[in-house]
GUKOL-91563 format. One line per 5 residues: for each residue x, y, z of C-alpha. Coordinates in steps of 0.001 Angstrom, whole numbers, plus 500000, padded with zeros to 6 digits. Layout:
N
X:Y:Z  ...
//
This chain:
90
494796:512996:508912  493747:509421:508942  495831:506944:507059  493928:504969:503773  494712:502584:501052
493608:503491:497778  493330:500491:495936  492813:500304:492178  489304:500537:492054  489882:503885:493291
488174:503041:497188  490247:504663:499794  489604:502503:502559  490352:503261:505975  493077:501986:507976
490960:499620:510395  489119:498046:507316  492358:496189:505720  493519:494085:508421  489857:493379:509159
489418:492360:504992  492606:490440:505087  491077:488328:508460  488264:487954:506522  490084:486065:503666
489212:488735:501230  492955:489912:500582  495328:486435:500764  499206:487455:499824  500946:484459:498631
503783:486009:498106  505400:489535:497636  508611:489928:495411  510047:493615:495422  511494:494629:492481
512653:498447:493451  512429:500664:495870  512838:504228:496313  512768:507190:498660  511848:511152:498073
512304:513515:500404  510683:516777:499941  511507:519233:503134  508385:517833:505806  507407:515239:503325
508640:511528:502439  507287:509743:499399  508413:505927:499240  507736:503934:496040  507864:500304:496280
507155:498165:493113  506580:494605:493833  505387:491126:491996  502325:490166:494066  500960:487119:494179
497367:487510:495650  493710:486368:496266  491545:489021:495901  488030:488620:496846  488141:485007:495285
490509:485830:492010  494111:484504:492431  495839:486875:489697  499930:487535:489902  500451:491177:489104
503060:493922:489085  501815:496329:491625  503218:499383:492901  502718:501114:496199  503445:504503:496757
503419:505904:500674  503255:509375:502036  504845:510632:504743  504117:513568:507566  506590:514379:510319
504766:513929:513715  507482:514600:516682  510584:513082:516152  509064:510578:513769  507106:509770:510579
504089:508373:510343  502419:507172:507485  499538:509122:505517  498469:506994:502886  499250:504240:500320
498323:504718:496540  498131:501219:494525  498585:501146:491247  500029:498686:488750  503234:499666:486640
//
């Protein structure tokens, strides 16, 4: 499986696409305040859940927001590797 960002609009966009948007000056963090974080694990799965006050440009739109990011995990060896990120607001 390929990791992907789902962002609120619903697009789950592939990993290489991101970093290439954020070069781009589409995505511009200002700054990124967590607020809490936690961690589920589920026998060969890890969920983390991060909620955060973001401070962001987003294709031109400088908005502050609550947003919350919520990554699976897989096992792969002796590591974990990241599957995908869900954002959401909260």
């Amino acid at each position: 499986m390929r990791f992907t960002l789902t962002h609120m609009t619903g697009y789950a966009q592939p990993k290489a696409e991101w970093p290439a948007e954020m070069k781009a000056g589409r995505f511009l963090y200002h700054s990124i305040d967590e607020v809490d974080t936690t961690l589920d694990l589920d026998g060969g799965t890890a969920r983390l859940t991060v909620r955060t006050m973001t401070d962001a440009t987003v294709y031109g739109s400088r908005a502050d927001g609550r947003l919350l990011l919520t990554t699976d995990y897989g096992p792969r060896g002796d590591t974990w590797i990241p599957l995908r990120t869900v954002a959401t607001t909260w």
